[in-house]
DSSP file (Angstrom, degrees, kcal/mol; ACC not computed):
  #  RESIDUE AA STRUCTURE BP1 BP2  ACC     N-H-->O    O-->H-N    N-H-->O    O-->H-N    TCO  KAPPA ALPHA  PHI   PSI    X-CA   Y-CA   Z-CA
    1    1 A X              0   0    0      0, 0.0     2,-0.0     0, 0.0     0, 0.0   0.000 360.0 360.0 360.0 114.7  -72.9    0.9   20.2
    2    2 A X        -     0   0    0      1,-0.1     0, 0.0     2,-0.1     0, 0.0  -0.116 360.0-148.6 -36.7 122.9  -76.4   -0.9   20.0
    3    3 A X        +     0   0    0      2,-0.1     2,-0.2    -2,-0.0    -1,-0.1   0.583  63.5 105.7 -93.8  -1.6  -76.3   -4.3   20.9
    4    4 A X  S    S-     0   0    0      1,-0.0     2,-0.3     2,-0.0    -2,-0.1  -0.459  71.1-117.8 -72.1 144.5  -79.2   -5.2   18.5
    5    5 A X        -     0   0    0     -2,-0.2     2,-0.5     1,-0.0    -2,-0.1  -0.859  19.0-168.8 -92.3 141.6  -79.3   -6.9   15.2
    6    6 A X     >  -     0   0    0     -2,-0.3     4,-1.1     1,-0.1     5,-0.1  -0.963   3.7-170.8-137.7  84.2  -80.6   -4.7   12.3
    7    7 A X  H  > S+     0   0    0     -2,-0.5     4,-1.1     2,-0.2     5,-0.1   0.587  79.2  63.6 -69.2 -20.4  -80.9   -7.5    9.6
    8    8 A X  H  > S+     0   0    0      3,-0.1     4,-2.5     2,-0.1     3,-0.3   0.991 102.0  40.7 -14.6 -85.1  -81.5   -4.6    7.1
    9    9 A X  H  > S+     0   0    0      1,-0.2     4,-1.8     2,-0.2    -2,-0.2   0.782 118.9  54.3 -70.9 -21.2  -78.4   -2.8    7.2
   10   10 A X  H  X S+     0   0    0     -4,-1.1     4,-1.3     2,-0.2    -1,-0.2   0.923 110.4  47.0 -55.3 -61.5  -76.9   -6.6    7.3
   11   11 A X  H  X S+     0   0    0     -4,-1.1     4,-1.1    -3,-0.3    -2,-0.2   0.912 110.2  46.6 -31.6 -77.5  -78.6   -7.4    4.4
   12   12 A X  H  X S+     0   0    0     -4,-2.5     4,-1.3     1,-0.2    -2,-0.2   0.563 112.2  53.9 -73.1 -22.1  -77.8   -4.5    2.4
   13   13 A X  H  X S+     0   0    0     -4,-1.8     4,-1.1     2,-0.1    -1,-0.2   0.763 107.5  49.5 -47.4 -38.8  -74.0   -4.9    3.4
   14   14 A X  H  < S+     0   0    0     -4,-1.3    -2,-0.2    -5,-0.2    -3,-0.1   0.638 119.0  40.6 -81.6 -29.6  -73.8   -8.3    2.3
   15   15 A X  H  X S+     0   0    0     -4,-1.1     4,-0.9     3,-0.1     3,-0.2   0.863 113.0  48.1-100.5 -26.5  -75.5   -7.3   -1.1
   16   16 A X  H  X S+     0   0    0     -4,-1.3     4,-1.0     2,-0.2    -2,-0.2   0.823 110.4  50.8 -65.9 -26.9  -73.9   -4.1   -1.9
   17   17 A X  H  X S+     0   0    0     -4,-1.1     4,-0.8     1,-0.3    -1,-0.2   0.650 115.6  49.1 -70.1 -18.4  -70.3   -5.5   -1.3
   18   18 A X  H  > S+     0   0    0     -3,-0.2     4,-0.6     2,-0.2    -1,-0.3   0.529 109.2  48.9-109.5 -12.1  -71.5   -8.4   -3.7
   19   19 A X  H  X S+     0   0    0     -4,-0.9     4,-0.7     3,-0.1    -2,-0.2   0.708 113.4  50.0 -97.6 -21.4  -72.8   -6.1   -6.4
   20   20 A X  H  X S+     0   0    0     -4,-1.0     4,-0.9     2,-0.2    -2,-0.2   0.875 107.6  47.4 -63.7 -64.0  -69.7   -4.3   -6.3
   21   21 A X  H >X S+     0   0    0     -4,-0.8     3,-6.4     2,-0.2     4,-1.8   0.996 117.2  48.7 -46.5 -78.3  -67.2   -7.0   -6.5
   22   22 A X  H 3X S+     0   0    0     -4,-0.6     4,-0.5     1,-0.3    -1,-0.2   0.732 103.9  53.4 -17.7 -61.4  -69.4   -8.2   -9.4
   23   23 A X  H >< S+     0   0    0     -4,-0.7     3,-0.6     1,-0.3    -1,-0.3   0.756 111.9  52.1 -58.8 -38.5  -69.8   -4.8  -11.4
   24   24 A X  H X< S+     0   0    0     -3,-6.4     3,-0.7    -4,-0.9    -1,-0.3   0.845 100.9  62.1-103.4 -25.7  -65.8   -4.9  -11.2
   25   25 A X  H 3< S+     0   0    0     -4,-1.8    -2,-0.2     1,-0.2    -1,-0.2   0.767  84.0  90.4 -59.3 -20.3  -65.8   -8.7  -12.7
   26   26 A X  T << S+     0   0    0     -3,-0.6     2,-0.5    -4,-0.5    -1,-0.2   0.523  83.7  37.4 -16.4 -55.8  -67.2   -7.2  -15.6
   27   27 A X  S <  S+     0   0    0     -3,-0.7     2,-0.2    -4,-0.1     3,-0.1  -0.919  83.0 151.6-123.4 134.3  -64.3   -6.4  -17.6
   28   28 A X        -     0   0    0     -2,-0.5    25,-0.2     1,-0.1     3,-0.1  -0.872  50.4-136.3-155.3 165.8  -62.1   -8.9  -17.2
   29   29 A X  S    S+     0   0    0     23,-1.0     2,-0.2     1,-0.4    24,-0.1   0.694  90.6   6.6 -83.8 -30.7  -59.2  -10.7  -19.0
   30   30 A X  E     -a   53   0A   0     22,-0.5    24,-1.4    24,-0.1    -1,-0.4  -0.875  59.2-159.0-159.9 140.0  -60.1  -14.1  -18.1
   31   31 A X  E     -a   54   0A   0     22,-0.2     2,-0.2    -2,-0.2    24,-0.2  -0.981  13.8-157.6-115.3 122.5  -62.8  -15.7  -16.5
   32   32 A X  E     -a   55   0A   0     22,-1.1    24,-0.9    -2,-0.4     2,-0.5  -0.643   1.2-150.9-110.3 156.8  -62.3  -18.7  -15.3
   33   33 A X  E     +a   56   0A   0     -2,-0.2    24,-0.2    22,-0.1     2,-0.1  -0.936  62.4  29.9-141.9 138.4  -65.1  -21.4  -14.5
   34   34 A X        -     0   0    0     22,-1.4    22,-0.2    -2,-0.5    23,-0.1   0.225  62.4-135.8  88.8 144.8  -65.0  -24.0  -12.0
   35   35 A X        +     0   0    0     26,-0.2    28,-2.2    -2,-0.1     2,-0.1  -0.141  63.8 120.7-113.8  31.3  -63.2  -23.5   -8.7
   36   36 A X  B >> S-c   63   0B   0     26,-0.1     4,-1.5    28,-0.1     3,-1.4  -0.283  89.5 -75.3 -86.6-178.1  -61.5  -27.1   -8.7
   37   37 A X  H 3> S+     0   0    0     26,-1.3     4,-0.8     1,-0.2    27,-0.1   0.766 134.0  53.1 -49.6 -17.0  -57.8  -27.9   -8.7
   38   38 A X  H 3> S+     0   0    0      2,-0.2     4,-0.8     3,-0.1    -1,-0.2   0.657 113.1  38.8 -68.7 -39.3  -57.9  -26.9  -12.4
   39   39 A X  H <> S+     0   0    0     -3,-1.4     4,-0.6     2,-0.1    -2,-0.2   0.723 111.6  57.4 -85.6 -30.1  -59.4  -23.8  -12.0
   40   40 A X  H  < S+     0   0    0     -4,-1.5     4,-0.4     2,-0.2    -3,-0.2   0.695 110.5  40.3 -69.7 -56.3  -57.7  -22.9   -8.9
   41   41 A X  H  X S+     0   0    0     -4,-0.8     4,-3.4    -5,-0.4     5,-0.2   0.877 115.2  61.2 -68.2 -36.7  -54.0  -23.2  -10.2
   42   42 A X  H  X S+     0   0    0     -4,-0.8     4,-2.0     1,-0.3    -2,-0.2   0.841 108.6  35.4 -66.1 -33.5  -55.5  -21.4  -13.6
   43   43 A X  H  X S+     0   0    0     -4,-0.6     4,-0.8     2,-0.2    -1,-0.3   0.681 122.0  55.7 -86.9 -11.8  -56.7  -18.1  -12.3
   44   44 A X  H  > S+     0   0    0     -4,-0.4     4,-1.0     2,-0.2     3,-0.3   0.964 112.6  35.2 -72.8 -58.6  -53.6  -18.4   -9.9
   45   45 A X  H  X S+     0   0    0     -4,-3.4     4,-1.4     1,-0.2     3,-0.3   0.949 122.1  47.7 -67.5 -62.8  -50.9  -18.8  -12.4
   46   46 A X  H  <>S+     0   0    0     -4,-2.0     5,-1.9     2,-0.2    -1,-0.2   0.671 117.4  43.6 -75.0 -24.1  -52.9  -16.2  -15.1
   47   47 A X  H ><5S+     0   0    0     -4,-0.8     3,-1.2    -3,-0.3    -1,-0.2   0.840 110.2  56.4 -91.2 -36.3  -53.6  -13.2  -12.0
   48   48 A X  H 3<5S+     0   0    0     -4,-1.0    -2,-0.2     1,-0.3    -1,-0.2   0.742 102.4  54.1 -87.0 -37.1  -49.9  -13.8  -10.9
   49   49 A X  T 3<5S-     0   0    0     -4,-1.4    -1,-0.3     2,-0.1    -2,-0.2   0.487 129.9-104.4 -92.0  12.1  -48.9  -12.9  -14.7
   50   50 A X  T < 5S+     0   0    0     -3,-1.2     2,-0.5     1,-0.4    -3,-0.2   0.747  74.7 140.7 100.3  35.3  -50.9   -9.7  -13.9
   51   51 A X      < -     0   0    0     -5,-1.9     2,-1.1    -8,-0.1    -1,-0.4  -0.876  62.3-108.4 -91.9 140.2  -54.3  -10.5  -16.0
   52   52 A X        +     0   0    0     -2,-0.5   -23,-1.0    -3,-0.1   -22,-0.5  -0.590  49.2 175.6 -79.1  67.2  -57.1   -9.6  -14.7
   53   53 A X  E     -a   30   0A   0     -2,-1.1    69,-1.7   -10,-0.2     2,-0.4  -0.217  19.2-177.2 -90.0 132.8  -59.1  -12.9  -13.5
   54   54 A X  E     -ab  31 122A   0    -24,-1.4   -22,-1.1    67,-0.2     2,-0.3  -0.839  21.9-149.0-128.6 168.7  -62.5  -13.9  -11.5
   55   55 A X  E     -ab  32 123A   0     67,-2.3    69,-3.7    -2,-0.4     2,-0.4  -0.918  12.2-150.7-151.3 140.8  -63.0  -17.3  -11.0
   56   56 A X  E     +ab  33 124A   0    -24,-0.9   -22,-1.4    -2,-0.3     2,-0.6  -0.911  16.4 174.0-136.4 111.1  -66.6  -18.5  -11.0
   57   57 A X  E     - b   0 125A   0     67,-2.6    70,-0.9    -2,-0.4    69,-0.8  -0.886  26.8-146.7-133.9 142.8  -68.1  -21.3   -9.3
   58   58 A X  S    S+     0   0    0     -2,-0.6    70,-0.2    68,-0.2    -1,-0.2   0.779  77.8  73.4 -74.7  -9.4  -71.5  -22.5   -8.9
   59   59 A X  S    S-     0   0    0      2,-0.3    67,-1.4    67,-0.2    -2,-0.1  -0.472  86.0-120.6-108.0 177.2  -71.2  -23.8   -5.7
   60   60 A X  S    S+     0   0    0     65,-0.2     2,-0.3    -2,-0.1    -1,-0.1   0.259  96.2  39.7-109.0  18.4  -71.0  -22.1   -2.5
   61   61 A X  S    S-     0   0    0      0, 0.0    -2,-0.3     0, 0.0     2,-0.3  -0.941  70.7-139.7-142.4-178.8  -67.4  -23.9   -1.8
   62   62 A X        +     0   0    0     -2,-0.3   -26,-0.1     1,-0.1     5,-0.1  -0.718  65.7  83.9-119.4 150.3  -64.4  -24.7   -3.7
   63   63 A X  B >   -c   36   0B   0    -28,-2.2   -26,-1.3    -2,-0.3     2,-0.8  -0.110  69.7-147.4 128.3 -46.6  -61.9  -27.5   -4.0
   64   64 A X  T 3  S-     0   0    0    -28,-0.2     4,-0.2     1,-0.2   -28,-0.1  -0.676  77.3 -10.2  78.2-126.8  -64.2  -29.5   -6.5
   65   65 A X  T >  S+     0   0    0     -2,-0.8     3,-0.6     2,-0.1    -1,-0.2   0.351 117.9  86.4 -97.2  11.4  -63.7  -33.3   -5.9
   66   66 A X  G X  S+     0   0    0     -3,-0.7     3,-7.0     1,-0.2     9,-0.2   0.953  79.7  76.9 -70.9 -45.3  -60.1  -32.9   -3.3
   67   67 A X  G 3  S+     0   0    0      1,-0.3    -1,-0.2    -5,-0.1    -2,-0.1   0.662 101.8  27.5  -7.9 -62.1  -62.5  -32.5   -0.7
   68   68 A X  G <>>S-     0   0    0     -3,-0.6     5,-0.9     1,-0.2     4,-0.8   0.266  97.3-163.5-102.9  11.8  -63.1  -35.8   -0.7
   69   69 A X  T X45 -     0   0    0     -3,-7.0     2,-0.7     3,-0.2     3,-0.6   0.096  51.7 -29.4  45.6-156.4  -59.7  -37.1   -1.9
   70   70 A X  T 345S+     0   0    0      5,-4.4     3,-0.2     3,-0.3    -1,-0.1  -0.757 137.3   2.9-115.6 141.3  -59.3  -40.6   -3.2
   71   71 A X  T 345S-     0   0    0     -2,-0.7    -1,-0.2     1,-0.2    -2,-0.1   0.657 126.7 -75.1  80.7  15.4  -61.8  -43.5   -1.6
   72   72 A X  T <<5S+     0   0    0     -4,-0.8     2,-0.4    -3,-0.6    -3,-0.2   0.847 103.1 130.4  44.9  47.6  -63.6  -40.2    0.5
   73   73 A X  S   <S-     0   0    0     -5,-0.9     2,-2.9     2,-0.3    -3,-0.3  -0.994  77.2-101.9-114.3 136.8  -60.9  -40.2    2.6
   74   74 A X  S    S+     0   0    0     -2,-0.4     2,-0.3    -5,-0.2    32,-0.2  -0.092  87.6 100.9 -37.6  49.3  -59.0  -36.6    3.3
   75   75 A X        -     0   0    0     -2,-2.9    -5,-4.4    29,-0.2     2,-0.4  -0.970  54.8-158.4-156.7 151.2  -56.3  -37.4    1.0
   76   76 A X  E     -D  103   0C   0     27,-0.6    27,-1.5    -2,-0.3     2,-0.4  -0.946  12.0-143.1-146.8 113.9  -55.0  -36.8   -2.4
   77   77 A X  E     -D  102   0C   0     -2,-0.4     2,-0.3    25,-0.2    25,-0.2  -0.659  23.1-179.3 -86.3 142.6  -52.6  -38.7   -4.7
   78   78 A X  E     -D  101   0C   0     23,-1.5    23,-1.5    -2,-0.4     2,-0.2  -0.815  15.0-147.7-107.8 150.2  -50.1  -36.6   -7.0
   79   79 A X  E >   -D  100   0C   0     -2,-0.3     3,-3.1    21,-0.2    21,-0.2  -0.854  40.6 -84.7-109.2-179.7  -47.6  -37.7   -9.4
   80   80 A X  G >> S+     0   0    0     19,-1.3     3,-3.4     1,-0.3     4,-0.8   0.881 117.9  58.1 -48.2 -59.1  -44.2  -35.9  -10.2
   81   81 A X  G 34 S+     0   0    0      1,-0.4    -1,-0.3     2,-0.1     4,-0.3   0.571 109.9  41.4 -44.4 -15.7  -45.5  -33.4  -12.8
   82   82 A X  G <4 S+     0   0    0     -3,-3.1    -1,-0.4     2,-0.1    -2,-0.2  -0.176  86.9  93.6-133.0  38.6  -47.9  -31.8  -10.6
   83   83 A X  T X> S+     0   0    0     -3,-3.4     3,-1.9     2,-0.1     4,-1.7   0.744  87.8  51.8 -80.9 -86.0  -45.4  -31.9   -7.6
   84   84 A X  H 3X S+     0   0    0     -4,-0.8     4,-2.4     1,-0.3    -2,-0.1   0.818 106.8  55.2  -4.3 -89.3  -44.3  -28.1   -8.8
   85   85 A X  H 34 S+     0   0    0     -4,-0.3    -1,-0.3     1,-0.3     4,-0.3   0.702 114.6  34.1 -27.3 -44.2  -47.6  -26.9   -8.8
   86   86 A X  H X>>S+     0   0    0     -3,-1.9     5,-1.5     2,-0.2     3,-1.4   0.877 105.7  61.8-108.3 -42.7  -48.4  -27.7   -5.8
   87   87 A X  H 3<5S+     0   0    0     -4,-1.7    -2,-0.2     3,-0.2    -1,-0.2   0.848  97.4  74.5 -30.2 -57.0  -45.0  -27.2   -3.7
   88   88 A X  T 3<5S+     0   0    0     -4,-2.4    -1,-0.2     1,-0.2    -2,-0.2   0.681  99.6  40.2 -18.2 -46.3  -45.6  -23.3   -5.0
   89   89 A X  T <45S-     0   0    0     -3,-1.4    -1,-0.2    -4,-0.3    -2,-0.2   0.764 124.6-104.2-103.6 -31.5  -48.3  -22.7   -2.6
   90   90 A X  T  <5 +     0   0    0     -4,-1.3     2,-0.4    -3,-0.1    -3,-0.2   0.711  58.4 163.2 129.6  45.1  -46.6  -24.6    0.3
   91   91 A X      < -     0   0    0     -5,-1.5     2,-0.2     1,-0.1    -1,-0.1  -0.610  36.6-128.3 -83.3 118.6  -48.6  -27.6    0.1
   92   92 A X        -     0   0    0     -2,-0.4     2,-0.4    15,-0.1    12,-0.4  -0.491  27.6-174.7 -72.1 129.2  -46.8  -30.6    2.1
   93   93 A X        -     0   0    0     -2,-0.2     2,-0.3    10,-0.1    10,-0.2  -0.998  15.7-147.5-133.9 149.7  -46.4  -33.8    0.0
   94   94 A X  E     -E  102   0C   0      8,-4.5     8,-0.8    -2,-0.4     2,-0.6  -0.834  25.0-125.5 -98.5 125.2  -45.1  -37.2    1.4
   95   95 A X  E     -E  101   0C   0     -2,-0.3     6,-0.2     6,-0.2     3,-0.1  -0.634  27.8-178.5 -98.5 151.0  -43.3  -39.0   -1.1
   96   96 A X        -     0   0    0      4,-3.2     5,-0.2    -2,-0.6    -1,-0.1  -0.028  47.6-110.0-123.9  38.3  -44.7  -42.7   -1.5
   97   97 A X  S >  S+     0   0    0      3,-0.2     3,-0.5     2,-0.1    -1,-0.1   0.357  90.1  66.8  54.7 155.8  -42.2  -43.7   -4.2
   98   98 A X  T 3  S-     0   0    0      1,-0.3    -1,-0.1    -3,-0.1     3,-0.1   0.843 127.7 -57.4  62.5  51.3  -42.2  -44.5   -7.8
   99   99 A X  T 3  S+     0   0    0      1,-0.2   -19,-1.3   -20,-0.1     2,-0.3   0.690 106.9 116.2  66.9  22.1  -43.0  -41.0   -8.6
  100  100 A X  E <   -D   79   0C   0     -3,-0.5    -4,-3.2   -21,-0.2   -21,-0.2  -0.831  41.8-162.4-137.0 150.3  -46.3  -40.5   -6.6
  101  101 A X  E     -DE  78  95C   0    -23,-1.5   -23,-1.5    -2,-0.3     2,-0.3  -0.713  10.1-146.8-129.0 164.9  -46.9  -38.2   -3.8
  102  102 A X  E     +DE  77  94C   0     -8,-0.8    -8,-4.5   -25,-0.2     2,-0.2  -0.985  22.5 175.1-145.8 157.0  -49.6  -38.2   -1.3
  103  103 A X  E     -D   76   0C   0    -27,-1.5   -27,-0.6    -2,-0.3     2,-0.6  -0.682  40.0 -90.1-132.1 179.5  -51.0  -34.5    0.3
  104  104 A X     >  -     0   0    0    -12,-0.4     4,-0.6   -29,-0.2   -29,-0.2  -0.975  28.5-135.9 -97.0 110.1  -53.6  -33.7    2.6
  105  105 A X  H >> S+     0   0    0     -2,-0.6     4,-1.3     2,-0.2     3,-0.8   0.756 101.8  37.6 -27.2 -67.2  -57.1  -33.0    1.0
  106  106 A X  H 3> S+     0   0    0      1,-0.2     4,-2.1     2,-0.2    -1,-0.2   0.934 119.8  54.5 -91.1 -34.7  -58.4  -29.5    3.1
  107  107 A X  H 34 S+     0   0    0      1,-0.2     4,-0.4     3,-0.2    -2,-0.2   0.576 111.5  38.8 -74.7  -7.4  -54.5  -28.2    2.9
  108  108 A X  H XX S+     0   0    0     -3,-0.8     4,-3.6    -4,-0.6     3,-0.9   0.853 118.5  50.3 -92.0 -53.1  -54.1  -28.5   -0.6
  109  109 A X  H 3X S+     0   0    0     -4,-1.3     4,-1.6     1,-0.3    -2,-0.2   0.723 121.0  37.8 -56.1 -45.4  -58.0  -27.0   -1.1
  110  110 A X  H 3X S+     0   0    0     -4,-2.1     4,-0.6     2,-0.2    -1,-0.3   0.817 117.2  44.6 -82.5 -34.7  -57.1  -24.0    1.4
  111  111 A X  H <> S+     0   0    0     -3,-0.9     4,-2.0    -4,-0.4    -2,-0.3   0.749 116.9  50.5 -98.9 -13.8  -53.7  -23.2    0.5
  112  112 A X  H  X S+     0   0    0     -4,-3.6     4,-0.9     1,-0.2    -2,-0.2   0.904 112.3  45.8 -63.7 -40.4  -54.9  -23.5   -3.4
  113  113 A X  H  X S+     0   0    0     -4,-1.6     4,-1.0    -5,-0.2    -2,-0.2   0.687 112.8  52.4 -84.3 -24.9  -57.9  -21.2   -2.9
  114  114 A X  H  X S+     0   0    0     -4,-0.6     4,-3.4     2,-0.2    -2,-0.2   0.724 111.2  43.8 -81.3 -45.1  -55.6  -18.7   -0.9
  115  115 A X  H  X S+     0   0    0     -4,-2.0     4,-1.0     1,-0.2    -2,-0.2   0.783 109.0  52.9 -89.9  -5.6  -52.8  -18.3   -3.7
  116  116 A X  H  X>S+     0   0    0     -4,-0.9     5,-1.7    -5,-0.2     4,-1.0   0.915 114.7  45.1 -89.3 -28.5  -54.9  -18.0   -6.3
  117  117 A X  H ><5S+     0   0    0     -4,-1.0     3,-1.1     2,-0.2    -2,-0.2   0.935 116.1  47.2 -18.6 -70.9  -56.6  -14.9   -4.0
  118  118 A X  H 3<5S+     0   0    0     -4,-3.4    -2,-0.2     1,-0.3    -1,-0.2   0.851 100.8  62.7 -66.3 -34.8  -53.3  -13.6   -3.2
  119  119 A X  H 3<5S-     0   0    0     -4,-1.0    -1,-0.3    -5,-0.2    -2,-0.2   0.809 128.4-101.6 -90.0 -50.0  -52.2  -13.8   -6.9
  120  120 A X  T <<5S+     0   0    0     -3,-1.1     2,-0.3    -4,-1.0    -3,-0.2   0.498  71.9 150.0 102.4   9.0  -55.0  -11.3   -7.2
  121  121 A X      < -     0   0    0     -5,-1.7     2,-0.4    -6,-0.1    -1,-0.4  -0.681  42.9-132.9 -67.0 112.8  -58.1  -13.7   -8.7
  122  122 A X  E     -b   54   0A   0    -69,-1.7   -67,-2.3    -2,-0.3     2,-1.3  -0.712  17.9-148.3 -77.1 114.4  -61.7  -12.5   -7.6
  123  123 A X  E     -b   55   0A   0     -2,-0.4     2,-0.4   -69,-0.2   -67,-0.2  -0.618  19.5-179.2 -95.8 101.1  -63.4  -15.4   -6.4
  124  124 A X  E     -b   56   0A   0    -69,-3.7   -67,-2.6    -2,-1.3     2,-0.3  -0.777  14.2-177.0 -99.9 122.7  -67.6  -15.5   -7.1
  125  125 A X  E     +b   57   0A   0     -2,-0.4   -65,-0.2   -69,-0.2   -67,-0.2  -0.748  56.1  35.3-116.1 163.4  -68.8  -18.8   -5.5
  126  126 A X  S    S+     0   0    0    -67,-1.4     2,-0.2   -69,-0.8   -68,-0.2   0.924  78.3 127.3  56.1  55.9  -72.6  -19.6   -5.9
  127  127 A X        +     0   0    0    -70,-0.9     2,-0.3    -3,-0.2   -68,-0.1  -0.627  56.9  14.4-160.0 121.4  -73.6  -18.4   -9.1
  128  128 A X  S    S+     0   0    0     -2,-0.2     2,-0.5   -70,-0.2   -71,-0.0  -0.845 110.2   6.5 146.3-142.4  -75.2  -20.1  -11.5
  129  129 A X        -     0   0    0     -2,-0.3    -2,-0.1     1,-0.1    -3,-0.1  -0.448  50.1-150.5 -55.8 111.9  -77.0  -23.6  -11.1
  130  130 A X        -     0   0    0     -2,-0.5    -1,-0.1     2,-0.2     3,-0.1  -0.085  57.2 -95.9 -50.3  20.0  -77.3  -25.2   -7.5
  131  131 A X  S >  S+     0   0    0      1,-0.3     3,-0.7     4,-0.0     2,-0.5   0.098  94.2 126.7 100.4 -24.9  -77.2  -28.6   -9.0
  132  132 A X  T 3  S-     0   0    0      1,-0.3    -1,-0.3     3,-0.0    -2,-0.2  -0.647  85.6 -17.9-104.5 108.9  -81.0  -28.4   -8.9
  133  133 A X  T 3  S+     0   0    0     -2,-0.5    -1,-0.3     1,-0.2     2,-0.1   0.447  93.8 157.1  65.1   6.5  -82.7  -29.1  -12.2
  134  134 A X    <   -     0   0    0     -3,-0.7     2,-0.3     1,-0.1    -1,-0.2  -0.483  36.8-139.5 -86.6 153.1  -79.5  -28.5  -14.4
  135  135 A X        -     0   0    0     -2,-0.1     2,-0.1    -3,-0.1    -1,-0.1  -0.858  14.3-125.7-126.0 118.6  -79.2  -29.7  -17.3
  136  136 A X        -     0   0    0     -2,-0.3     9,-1.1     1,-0.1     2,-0.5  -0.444  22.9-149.9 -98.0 168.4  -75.8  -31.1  -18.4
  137  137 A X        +     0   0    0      7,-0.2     2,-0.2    -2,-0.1     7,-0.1  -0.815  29.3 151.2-123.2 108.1  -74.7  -29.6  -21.3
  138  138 A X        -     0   0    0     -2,-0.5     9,-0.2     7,-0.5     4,-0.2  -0.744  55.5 -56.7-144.2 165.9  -72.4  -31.7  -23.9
  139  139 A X    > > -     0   0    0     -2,-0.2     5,-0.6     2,-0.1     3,-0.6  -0.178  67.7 -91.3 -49.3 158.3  -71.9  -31.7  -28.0
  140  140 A X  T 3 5S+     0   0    0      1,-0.2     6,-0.1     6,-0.1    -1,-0.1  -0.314 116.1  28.1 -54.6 130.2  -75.4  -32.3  -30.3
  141  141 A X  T 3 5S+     0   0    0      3,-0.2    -1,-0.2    -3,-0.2    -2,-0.1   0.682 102.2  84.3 103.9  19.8  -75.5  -36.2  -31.0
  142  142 A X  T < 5S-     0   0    0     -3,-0.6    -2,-0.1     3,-0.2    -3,-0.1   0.019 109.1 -96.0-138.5  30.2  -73.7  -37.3  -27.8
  143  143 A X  T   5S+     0   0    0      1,-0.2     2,-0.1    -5,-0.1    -3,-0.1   0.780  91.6 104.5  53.1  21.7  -76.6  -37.3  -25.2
  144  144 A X  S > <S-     0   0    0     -5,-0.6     3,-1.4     1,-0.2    -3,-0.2  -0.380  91.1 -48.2 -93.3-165.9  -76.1  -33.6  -23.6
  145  145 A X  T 3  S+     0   0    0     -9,-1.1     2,-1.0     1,-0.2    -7,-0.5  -0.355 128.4  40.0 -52.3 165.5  -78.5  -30.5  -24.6
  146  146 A X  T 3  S+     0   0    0      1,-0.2    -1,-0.2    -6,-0.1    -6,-0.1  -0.106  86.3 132.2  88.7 -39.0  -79.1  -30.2  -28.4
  147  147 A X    <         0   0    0     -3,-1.4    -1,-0.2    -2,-1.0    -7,-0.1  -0.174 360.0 360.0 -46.4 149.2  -79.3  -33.8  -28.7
  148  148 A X              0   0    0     -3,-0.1    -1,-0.2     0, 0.0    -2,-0.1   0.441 360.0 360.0-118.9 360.0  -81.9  -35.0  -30.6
């Protein structure tokens, strides 16, 4: 075995494996876009009833805004209704009374991006806009594109 790196063949693993994936996202049932807690339960719940899902996000991680939880601190407030949801994937919640829960920020992020995987949801990160010159895009007459 060669102890050298052959940034070629590296290269060309890393794109063919990604042109492959892709080529199978093609035909799809649903495509989901954005990989935030919305997006993440959706392609989870919809692969899990045995539709055929990618999930598409422009950036090159997932999670959306949990990341940074609430005040940018690694934590995340719940209330009851979305207690379920989140209990599914085995997400620990503390309860802090009067129906409100509080979770951990990278353990909801990880164990959300992991059951919607296992469910069987292709996950394509980084494609589209890098934030860089985009343009937000909202109905004519409301200050998005189209507006005049």
């Amino acid at each position: 075995m060669s102890t050298e790196i052959d940034a070629t063949k590296i290269t060309t693993l890393i794109v063919s494996s990604f042109a492959e994936d892709f080529l199978a996202d093609v035909k799809l049932d649903v495509a989901v876009v954005g990989a935030g807690p919305a997006g993440l339960t959706t392609a989870r719940l919809l692969a899990a009833g045995g539709y055929k899902v990618a999930l598409f996000e422009r950036n090159l991680y997932v999670g959306g805004g949990i990341w940074g939880g609430g005040m940018l601190l690694p934590r995340l407030v719940v209330q009851e209704e979305a207690k379920e949801l989140l209990e599914e994937v085995g997400i620990s919640l503390k309860p802090a009374g009067e129906g409100y829960y509080v979770a951990d920020s990278v353990e909801t992020v990880s164990k959300c991006t992991a059951a919607a995987i296992d469910a069987g949801a292709h996950l394509s990160a980084e494609l589209g806009s890098s934030g860089k010159g985009a343009t937000a895009r909202g109905p004519p007459g409301r200050g998005g594109a189209g507006s005049d």
